[in-house]
C-alpha positions as CSV (number, residue, x, y, z in Angstrom):
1,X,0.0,0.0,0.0
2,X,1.5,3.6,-1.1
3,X,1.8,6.0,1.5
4,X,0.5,9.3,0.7
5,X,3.6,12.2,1.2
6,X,2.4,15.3,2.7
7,X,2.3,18.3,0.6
8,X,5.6,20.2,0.5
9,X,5.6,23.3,3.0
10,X,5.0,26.2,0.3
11,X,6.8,29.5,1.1
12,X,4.7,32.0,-0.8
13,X,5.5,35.1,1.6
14,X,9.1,35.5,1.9
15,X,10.6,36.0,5.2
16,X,11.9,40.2,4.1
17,X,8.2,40.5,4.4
18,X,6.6,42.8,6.8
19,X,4.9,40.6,8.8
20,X,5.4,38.4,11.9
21,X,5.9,35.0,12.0
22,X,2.5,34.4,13.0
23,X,1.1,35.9,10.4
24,X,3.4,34.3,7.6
25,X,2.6,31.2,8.8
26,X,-1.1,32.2,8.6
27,X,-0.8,33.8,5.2
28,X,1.6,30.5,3.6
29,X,-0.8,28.3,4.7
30,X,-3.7,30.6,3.0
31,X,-2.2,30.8,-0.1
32,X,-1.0,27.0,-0.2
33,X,-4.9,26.1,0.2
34,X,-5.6,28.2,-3.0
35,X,-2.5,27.0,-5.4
36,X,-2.5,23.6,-4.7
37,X,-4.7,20.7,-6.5
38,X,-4.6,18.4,-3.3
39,X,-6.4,19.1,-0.4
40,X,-4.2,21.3,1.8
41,X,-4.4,20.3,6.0
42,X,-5.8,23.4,7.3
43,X,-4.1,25.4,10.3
44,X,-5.8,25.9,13.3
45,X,-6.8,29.5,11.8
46,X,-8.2,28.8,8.9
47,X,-10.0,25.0,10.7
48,X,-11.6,27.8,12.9
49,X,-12.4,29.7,10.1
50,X,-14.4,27.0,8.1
51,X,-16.0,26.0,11.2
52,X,-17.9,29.6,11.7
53,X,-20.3,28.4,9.6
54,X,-21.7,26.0,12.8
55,X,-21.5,29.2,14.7
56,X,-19.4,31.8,15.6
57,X,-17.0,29.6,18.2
58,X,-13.0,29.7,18.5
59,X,-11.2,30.4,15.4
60,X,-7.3,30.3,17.1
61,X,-4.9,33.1,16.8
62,X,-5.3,37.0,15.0
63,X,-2.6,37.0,13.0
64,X,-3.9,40.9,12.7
65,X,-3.0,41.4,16.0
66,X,0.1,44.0,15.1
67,X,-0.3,47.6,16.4
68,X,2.2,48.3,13.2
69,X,-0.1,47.3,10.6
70,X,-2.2,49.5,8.6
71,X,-5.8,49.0,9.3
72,X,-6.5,48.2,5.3
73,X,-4.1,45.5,6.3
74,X,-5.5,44.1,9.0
75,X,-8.9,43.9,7.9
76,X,-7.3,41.8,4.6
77,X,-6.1,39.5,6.8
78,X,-9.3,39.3,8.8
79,X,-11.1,38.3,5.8
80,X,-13.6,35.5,6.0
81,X,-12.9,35.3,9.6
82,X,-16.1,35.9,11.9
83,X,-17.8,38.8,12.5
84,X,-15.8,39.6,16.2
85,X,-12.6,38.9,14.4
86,X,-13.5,41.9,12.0
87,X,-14.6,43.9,14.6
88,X,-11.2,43.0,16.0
89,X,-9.1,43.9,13.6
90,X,-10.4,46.6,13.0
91,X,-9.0,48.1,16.8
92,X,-5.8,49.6,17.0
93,X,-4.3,46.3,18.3
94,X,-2.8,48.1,21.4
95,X,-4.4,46.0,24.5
96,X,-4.1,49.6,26.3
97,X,-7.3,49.5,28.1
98,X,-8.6,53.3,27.1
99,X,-11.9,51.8,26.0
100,X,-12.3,49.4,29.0
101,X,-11.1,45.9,27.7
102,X,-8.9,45.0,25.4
103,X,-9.3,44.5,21.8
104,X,-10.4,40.4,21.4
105,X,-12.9,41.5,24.3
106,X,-14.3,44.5,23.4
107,X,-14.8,43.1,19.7
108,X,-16.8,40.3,21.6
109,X,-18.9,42.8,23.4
110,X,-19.6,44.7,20.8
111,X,-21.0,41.7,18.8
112,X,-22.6,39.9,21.4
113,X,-24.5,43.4,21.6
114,X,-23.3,44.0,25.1
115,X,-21.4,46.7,24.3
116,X,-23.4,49.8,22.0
117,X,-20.3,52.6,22.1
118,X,-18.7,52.1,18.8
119,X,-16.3,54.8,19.8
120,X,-14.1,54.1,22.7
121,X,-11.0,53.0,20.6
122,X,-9.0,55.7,21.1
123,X,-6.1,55.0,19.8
124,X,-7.5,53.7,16.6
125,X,-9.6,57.0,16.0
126,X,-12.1,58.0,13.4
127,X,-11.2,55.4,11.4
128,X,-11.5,52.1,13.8
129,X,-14.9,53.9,14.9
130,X,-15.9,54.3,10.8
131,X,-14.7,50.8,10.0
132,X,-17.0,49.4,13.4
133,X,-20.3,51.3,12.7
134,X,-19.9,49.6,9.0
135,X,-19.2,45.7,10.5
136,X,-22.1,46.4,13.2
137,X,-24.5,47.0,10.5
138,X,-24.1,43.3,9.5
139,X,-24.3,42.2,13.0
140,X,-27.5,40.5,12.6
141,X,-26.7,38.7,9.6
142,X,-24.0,36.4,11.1
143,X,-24.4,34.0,13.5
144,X,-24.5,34.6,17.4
145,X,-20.7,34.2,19.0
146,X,-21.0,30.5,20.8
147,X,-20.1,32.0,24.1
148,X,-19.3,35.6,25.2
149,X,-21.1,35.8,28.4
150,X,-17.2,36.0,29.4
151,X,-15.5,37.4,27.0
152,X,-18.0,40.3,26.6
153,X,-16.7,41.8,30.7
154,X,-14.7,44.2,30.3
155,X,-10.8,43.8,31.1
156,X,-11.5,45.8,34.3
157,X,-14.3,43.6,35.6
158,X,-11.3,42.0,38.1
159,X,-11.9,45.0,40.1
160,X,-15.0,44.8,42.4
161,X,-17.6,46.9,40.3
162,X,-17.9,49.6,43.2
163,X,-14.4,50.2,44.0
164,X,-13.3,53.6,42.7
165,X,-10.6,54.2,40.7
166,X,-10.2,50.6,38.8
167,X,-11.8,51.5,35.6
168,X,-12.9,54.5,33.4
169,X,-16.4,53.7,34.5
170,X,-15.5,54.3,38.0
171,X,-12.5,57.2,38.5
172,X,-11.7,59.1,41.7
173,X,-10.6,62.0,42.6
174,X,-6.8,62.6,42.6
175,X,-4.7,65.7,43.6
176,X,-2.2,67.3,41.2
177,X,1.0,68.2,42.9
178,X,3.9,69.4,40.5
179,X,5.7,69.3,37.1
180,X,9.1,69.7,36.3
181,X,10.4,70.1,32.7
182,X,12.9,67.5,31.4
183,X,14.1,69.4,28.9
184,X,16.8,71.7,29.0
185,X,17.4,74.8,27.2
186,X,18.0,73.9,23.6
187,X,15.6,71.1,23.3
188,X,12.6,71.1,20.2
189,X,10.6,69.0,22.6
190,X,8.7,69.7,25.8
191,X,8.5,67.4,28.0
192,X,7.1,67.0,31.6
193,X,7.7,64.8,35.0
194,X,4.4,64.6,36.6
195,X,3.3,64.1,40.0
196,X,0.2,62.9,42.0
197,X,-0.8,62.5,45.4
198,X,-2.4,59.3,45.8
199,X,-2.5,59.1,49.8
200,X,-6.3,60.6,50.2
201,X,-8.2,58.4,47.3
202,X,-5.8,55.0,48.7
203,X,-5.1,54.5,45.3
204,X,-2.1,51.8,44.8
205,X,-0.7,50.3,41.4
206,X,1.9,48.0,40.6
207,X,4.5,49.1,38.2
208,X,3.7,48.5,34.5
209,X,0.5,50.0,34.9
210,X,-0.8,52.9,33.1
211,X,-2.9,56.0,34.3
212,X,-6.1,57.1,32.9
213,X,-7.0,61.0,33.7
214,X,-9.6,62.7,32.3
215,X,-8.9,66.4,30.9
216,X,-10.6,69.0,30.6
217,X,-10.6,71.1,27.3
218,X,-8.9,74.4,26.5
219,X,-11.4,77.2,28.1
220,X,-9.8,79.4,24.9
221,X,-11.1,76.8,22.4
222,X,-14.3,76.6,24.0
223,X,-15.4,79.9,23.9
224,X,-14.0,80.4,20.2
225,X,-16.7,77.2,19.3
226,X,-19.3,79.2,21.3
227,X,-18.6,82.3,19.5
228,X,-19.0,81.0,16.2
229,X,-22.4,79.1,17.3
230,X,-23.7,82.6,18.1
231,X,-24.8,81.4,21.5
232,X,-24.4,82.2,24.9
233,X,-21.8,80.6,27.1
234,X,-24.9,80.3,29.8
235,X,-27.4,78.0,27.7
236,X,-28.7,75.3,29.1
237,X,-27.8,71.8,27.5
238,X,-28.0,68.5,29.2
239,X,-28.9,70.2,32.5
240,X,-25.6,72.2,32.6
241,X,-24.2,75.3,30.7
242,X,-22.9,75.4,27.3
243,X,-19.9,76.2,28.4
244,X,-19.2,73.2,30.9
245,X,-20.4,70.9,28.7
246,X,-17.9,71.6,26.1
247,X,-15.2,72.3,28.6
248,X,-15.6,68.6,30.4
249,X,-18.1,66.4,28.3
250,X,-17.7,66.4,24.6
251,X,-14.5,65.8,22.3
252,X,-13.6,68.4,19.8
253,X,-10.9,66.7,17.9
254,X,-10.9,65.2,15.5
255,X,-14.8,65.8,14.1
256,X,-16.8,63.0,13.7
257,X,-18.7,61.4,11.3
258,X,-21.8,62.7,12.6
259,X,-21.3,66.6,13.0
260,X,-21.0,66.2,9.0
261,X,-24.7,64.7,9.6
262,X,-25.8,66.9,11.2
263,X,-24.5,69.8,9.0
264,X,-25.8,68.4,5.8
265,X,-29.5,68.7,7.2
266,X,-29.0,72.2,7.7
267,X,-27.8,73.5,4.4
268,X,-28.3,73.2,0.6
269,X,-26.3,72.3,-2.4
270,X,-22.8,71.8,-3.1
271,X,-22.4,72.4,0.6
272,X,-24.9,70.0,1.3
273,X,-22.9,67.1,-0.6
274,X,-19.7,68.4,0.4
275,X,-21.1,67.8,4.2
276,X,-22.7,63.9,3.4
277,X,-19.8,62.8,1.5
278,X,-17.6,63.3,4.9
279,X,-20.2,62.2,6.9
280,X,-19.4,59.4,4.8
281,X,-16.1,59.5,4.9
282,X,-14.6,60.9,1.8
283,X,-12.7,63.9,1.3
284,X,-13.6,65.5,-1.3
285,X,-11.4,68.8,0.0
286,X,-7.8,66.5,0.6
287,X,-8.1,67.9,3.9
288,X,-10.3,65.8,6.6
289,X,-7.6,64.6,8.4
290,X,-6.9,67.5,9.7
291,X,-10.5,68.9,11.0
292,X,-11.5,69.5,14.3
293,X,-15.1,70.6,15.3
294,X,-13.7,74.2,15.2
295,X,-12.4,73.7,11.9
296,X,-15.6,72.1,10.4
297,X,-17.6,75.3,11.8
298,X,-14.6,77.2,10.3
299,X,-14.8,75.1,6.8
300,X,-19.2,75.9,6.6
301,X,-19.1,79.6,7.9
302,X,-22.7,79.8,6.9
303,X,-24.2,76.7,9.2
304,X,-25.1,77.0,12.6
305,X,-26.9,74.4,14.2
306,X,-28.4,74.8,17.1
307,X,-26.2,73.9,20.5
308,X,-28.2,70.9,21.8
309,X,-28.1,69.7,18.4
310,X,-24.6,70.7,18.0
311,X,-23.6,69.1,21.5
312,X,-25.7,65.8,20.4
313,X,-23.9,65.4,17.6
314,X,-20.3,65.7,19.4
315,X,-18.3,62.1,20.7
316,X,-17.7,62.1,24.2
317,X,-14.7,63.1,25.7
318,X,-12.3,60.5,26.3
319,X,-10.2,59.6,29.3
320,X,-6.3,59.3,28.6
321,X,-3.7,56.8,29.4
322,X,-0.2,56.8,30.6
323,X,2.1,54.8,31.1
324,X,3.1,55.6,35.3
325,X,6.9,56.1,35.7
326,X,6.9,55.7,39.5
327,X,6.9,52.6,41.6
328,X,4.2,52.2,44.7
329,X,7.3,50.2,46.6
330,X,9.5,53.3,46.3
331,X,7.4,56.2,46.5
332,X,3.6,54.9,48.6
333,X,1.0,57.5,48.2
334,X,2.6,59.2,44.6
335,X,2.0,58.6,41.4
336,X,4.3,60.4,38.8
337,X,4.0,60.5,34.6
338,X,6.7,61.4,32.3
339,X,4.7,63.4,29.7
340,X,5.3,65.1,25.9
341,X,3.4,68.3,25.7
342,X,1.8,68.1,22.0
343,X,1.3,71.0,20.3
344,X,1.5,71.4,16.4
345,X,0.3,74.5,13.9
346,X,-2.8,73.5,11.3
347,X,-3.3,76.6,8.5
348,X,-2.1,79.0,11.0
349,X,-3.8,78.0,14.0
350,X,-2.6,76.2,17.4
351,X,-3.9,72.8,17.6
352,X,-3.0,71.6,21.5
353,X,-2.9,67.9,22.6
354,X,-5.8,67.6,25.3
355,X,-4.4,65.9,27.6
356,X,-0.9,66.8,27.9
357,X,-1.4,70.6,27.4
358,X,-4.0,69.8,30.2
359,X,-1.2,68.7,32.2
360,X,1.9,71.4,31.0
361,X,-0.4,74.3,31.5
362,X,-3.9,74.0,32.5
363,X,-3.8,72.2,36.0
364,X,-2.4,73.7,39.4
365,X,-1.1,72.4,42.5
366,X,-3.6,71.0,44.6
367,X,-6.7,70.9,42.1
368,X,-8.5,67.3,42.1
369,X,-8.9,65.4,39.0
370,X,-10.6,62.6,37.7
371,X,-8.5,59.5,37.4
372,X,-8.1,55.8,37.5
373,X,-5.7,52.5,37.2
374,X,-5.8,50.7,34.1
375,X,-4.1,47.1,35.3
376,X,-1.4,46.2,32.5
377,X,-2.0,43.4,29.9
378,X,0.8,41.5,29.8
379,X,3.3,44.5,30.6
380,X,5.0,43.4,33.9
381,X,8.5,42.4,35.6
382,X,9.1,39.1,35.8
383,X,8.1,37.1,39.3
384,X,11.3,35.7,39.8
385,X,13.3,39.1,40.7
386,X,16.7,37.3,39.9
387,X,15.5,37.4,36.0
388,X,18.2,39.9,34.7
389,X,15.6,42.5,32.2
390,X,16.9,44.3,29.0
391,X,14.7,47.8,28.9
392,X,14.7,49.6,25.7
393,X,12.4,53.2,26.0
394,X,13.4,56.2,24.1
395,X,11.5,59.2,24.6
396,X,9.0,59.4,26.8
397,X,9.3,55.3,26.5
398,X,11.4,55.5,29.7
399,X,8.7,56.0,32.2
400,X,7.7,52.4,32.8
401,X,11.7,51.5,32.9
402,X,11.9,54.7,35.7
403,X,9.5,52.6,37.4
404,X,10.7,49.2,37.1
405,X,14.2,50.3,38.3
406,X,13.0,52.3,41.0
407,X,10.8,49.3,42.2
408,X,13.5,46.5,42.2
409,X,16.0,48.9,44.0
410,X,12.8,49.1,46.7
411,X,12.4,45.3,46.6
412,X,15.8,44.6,46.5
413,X,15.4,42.2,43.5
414,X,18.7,41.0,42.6
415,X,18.4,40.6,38.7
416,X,20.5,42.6,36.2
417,X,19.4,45.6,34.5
418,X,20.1,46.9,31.3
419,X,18.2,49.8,29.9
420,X,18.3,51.5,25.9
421,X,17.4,54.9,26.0
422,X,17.4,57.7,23.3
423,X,16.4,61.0,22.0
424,X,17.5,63.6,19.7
425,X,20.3,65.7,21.6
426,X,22.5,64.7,25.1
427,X,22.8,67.8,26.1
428,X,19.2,68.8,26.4
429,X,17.2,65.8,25.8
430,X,18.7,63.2,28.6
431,X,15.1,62.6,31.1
432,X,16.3,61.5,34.5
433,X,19.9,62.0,34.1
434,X,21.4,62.4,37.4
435,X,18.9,59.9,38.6
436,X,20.0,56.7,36.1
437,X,24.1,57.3,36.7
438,X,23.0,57.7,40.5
439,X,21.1,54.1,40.0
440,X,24.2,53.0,37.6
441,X,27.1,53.9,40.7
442,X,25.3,52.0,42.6
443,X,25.3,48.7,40.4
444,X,21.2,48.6,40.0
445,X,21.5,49.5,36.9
446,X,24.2,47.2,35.3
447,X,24.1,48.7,32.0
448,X,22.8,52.3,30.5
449,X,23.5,52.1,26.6
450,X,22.2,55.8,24.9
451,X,21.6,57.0,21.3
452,X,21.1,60.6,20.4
453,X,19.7,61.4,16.9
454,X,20.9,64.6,16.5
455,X,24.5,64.8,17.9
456,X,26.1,63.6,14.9
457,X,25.6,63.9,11.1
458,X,24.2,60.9,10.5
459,X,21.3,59.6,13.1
460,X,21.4,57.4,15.5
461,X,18.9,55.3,17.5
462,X,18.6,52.4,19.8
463,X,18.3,49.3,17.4
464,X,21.2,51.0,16.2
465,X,23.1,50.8,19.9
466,X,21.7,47.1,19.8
467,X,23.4,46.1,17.0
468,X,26.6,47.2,18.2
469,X,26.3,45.9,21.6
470,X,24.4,42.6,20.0
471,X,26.8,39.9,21.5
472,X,26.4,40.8,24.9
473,X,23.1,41.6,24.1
474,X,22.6,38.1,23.2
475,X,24.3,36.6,26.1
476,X,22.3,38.1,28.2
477,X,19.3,36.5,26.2
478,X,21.1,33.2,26.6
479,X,21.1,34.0,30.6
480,X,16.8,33.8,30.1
481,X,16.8,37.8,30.5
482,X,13.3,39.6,29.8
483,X,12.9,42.3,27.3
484,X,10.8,45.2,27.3
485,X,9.9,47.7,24.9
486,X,8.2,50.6,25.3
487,X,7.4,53.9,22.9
488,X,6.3,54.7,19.4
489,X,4.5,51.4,18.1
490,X,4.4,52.8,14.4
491,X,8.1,52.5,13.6
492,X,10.3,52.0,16.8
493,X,8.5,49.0,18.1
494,X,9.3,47.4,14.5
495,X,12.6,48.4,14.0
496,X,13.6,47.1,17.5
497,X,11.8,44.3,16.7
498,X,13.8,44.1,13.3
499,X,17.5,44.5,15.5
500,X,16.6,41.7,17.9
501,X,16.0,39.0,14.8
502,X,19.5,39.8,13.2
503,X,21.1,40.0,16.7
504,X,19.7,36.5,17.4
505,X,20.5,35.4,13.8
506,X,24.0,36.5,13.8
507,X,25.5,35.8,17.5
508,X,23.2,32.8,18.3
509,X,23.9,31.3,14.8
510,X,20.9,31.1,13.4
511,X,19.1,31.8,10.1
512,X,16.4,34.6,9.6
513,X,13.5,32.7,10.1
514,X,14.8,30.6,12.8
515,X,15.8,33.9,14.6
516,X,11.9,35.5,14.0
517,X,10.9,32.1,15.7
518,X,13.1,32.9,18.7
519,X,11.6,36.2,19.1
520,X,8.0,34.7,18.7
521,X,8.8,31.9,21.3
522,X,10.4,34.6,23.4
523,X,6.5,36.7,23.5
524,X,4.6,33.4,24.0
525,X,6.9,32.6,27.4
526,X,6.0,36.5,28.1
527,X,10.2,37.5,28.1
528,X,9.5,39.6,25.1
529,X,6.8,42.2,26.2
530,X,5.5,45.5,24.4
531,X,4.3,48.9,26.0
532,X,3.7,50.9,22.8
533,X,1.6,53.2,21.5
């Protein structure tokens, strides 16, 4: 009797491309199922993916799940997968809690109908909102998820539901005590060390948290918006003024879907199908991306809709996360931030970042604040506190690594340390200098490896300093060390990313796909872990 040879393992997306193992594997397997004139054994994925048609059960992995990959991307790779696993990839793939779980559970929600805000994605924005509102329309057309009574609580449901504090849905109040610029004279950023009092609301953390505070909008922006309304800052809407309403309940940036709505009702011609083909979103102008509710009133000088309607038509204001840069052990009853202040000119005008202008400029010492812990997701030091840890945070990426330092020096963990850090200029741009060579005399901090962009001609950056460090860098992989990456996820996270494959490929003598392996068996143990944004 013959014996039947499996197929041949068909390599159809080479290893150069942009994608993680995961979801080459995902993609070769895919693609092998098309080409081939045999029946091709399915992956788990795509077995979970046939399977939907019995009802909407497990399907395995999301090989989506990348916070680097375009959403166009993602929602390829999502296609034919279940309803939830659309609605999945069509979040910004962070895990970062803003919305109140993280991305595989608040797609669940959302489908199991649990969950009716289509808008709590932050980080993915107008267009994770636009892409959601379009999936949800077909939610009664595909079949209910086979179970999602627990997938469908949010991440924060740990927390007892009344105890304040543990999720947007509950904060507390929180005193602000100080800020201290970080940068010194010379510097193109502006950057701030934050500080809370914790000690009255008995708020605790553990490090590798992040810190959701709700901000309160520019008071100037507010009454510019009011002005061009033609109202009065005193009018009554949603049984407050105008004024504190916009101030404290409403977003107004970037301008949704739904002001264009409105807007179209309440004019005529080309304006008219100027307004519904944004509300559809189209830009028929080249120029939505950059609108803000001030700007649209700005861009239909003629419109005024009336401010309940105008209010109604506005998203709620978001709470916003960072990551906390102090540690509980070191410092009980304080809470500190390490903060960029975002601001950025539009066709003349200001544009300010909510919350971190919130925090530069419009907050004092002593006023109280709405605020809350968002428990990490996978974003911790290891248990064993011998594990040595490789760090690598540029930028404002350094607060979690502040905090993990200044926690094992409280606990007296023994592991090594090793922190990357960067920025554009030494001179100006070095956050927590005195405190990292103070930590670094006194052997916590084994190794401090830094890259500065600007100080030469050519620039240099931390996967560059990883390269030429990549021996010892892979010994200390070797030794079981845990690495941590935190900062931009757009193009830092990937290139870091990039340097650890060739440093595993070329000291631990391995080819390129055996070294994106490594790295993808190093994030399933959890000693490869991601804080990025």
């Amino acid at each position: 009797m013959n014996q039947i040879s499996p197929p041949p393992k068909l390599d159809i997306i080479p290893a150069s491309a942009p994608f993680s193992e995961a979801q080459r594997s995902w993609l070769n397997g895919f693609f092998a199922g098309l080409l081939s004139d045999a029946p091709t054994p399915l992956s788990s994925e795509q077995g979970g993916s046939i399977m939907q048609g019995a009802g909407d059960g497990d399907d395995g992995e999301a090989p989506w799940h990348d916070q680097t990959m375009p959403i166009s991307d993602r929602m390829k790779l999502a296609e034919g997968r279940p309803l939830r696993r659309r609605m999945m990839a069509a979040m910004a793939q962070q895990d970062c809690g803003q919305c109140g779980y993280n991305c595989h559970d608040y797609s669940d929600a959302i489908a199991a109908k649990s969950e009716a805000r289509l808008n709590l994605c932050v980080p993915g924005g107008k267009e994770t909102a636009r892409m959601l509102k379009s999936l949800y329309e077909d939610i009664d057309k595909a079949p209910a998820p086979a179970s999602t009574s627990a997938a469908a609580e949010p991440a924060t449901a740990a927390a007892p539901a009344g105890d304040p504090g543990r999720s947007r849905d509950n904060p507390i109040a929180a005193k602000f005590l100080s800020r201290r610029l970080l940068n010194r004279q010379g510097s193109e950023k502006e950057t701030w060390h934050i500080e809370f009092d914790l000690a009255v609301c008995g708020l605790d953390y553990v490090v590798g948290d992040s810190f959701g505070i709700f901000a309160r909008n520019d008071l100037g922006l507010v009454d510019q918006i009011i002005a061009m309304l033609g109202a009065s800052h005193t009018t009554e809407v949603r049984g407050k003024t105008l004024r504190e309403v916009l101030q404290d309940d409403v977003s107004l940036s970037p301008a949704p879907d739904s002001l264009f709505e409105l807007l179209s009702y309440l004019t005529g011609g080309a304006q008219r199908e100027k307004a519904r083909a944004m509300a559809q979103g189209e830009d028929p102008d080249g120029d939505a991306a950059t609108l803000d509710v001030m700007a649209v009133l700005q861009k239909f000088p003629k419109v005024r809709p009336h401010p309940e309607a105008f209010v109604e038509a506005l998203e709620p204001l978001q709470p916003r996360l960072y990551s906390i840069s102090s540690s509980h052990n070191a410092t009980p009853g304080k809470l500190s931030l390490t903060v960029d202040c975002v601001r950025y000119l539009v066709n003349k005008r200001k544009r300010l970042g909510l919350a971190s202008t919130f925090l530069a400029e419009r907050i004092n010492p002593g006023d109280e604040l709405k605020v809350y812990v968002q428990k990490a997701h996978g974003f911790a030091l290891p248990q064993d506190p011998k594990i040595p840890i490789i760090m690598i945070g540029p930028g404002t990426g350094i607060a979690p690594f502040r905090a993990f330092l200044l926690d094992r020096r409280a606990t007296g963990a023994p592991g090594k340390n090793w922190l990357f850090f960067g920025h554009q200029r030494s001179d100006c741009d070095f956050f927590y200098a005195d405190e990292l060579n103070a930590l670094k005399t006194a052997g916590l901090l084994t190794r401090l490896s830094l890259a500065w962009s600007r100080d030469g001609e050519k620039k240099f950056y931390v996967q560059d300093r990883m390269r030429e460090v990549g021996r010892e860098l892979w010994t200390w992989l070797a030794e079981g060390a845990n690495v941590y990456i935190c900062g931009d996820a757009k193009r830092m996270a990937k290139d870091v990313e990039r340097a650890m494959v060739d440093i595993v490929a070329q000291h631990g003598a391995r080819t390129t796909d055996e070294a994106i392996s490594f790295v993808a068996d190093l994030k399933k143990q959890g000693r490869f872990q991601q804080d990025v944004y």
